[in-house]
N, C-alpha and C positions, 0 to 999 in steps of 0.2 A: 095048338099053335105055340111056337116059338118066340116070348117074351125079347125083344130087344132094346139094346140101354139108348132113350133118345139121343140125339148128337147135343153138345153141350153148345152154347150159344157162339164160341171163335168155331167150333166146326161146322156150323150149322151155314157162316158167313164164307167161309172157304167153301164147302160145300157150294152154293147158291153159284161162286163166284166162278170156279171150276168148272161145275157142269152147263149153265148158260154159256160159256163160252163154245163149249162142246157142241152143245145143241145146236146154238147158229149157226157152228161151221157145216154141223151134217145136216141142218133142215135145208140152206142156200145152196147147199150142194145134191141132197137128194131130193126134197119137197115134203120127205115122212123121216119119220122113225118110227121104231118099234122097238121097243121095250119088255123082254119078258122078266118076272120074277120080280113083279115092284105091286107085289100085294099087299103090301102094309101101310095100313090108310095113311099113319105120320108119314113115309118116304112119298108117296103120294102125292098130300098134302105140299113137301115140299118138291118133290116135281112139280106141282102148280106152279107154285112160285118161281119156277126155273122156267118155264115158258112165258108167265106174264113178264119177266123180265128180258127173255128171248124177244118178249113181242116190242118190248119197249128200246132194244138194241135193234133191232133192222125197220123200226115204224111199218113190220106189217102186221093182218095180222096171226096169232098162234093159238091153233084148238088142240085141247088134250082134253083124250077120252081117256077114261078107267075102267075095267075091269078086272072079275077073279084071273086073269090071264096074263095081266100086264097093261101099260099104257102107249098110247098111239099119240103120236104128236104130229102135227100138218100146220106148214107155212100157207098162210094165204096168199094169193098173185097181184094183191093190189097194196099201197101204200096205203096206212091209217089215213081217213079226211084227214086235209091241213100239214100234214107230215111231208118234210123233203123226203129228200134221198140218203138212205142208208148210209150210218158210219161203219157198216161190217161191207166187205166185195168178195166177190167167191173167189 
């Protein structure tokens, strides 16, 4: 396996900031994604954090799965309890 340089802590925040944005636009728009070639537990890891944060941008909510294959990301169809209405709109 393929040794890669972690991302440094401003890329890690750009990273996070970038691709949550992305997510939202294609989970409101599609309901899934799919992800191939993000087998590296750190990128992963911080795909985690790119959907708990997706989930915390539209109050719904967001499951990612992982495997050797890649990850699966799915919008759920109800609003968090207690949550209004989304600050993102398709």
């Amino acid at each position: 396996m393929v040794e890669r340089t972690p991302l440094t802590p401003d890329e890690a925040i750009r990273f996070h900031r970038s691709m949550s944005e992305w997510l939202a636009k294609e989970l409101i728009e599609k309901g899934s994604v799919r992800l191939s070639a993000v087998e590296d537990p750190a990128l992963q890891r911080h795909f985690q954090e790119v959907a708990h944060r997706v989930g915390e941008m539209t109050r719904r909510p967001v499951t990612s799965m992982a495997s050797s294959r890649g990850m699966t990301f799915e919008l759920g169809p109800e609003q968090l309890p207690g949550q209004g209405r989304s600050g993102i709109t398709p």
